[in-house]
C-alpha positions, 0 to 999 in steps of 0.5 A, a space after each residue: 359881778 363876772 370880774 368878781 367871780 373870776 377874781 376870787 376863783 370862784 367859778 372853780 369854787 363852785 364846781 368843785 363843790 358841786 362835784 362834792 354835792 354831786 357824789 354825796 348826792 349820788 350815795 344818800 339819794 335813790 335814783 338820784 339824777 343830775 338834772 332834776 335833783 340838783 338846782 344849780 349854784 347860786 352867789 348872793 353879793 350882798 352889797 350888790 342886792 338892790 330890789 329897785 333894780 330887779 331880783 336878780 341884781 346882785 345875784 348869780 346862778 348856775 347850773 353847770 351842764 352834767 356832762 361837765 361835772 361828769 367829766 371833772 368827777 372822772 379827772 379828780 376821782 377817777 373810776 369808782 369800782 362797785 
């Protein structure tokens, strides 16, 4: 599963669409916080699924740290005036 994401890019994927979520999240939740309102990412290889071999088989999941879709925010976007 790791060789599939890193052949299909999908790591660089799935953050930049969390720093997407990230900032809609940012303008549509109050109070909205990294770490309790954002789950994480998950990729479900179909083909891979199997549940004889456990409910994780086939799935992958990640939640990257704050700090670096903080930082990712910052190179793309760059400071958000008021």
């Amino acid at each position: 599963m790791q060789k599939a994401m890193e052949e299909g890019f999908y790591h660089l994927q799935y953050h930049l669409y969390t720093v997407a979520v990230h900032k809609y999240l940012e303008t549509r939740v109050p109070a909205y916080r990294y770490e309790s309102h954002f789950g994480g990412v998950f990729y479900l290889f179909l083909r891979g699924i199997d549940p004889a071999k456990g409910g994780d088989y086939g799935v992958y999941r990640h939640r990257p740290p704050a700090a670096d879709i903080e930082a990712l925010c910052s190179t793309l976007i760059g400071p958000v005036e008021p």
